[in-house]
N, C-alpha and C positions, 0 to 999 in steps of 0.2 A: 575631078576636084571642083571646077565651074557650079556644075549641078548641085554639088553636097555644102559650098559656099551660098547657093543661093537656096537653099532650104528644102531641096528634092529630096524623096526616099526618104525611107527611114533615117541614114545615117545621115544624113544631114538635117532632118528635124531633132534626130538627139545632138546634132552639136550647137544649130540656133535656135534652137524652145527650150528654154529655161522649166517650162511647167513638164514638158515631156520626160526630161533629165530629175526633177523631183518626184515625178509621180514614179517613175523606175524604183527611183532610191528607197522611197517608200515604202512598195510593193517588195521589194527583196529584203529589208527590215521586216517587215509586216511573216515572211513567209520564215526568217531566220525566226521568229518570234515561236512561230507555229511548231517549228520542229523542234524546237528546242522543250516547249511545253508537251509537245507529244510526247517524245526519250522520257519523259519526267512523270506524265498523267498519262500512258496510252488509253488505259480503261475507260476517260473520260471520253475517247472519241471512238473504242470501237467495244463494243456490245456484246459479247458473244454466248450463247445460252448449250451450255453440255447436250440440257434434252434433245434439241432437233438434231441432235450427232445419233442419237441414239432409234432413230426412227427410221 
């Protein structure tokens, strides 16, 4: 507890840096975002061409 009080390790940078604990929240918005458009547009992110199945 000493150590994670005084800002060691990961879990204690996510409990005293404010910017680590936003950039987190972010990043797992940012990636809810992602999937949620994928389920919706997959075609926009994957490509796939019949022909080179066929060779």
């Amino acid at each position: 507890m000493e150590k994670m009080n005084k800002g060691e390790g990961t879990l204690g940078q996510l409990v005293n840096n404010d910017s680590l604990y936003h950039n987190l929240n972010s990043t797992a918005r940012d990636l809810d975002s992602f999937i949620s458009d994928f389920k919706q547009n997959p075609r926009k992110y994957l490509k796939v061409s019949l022909i080179s199945f066929g060779k």
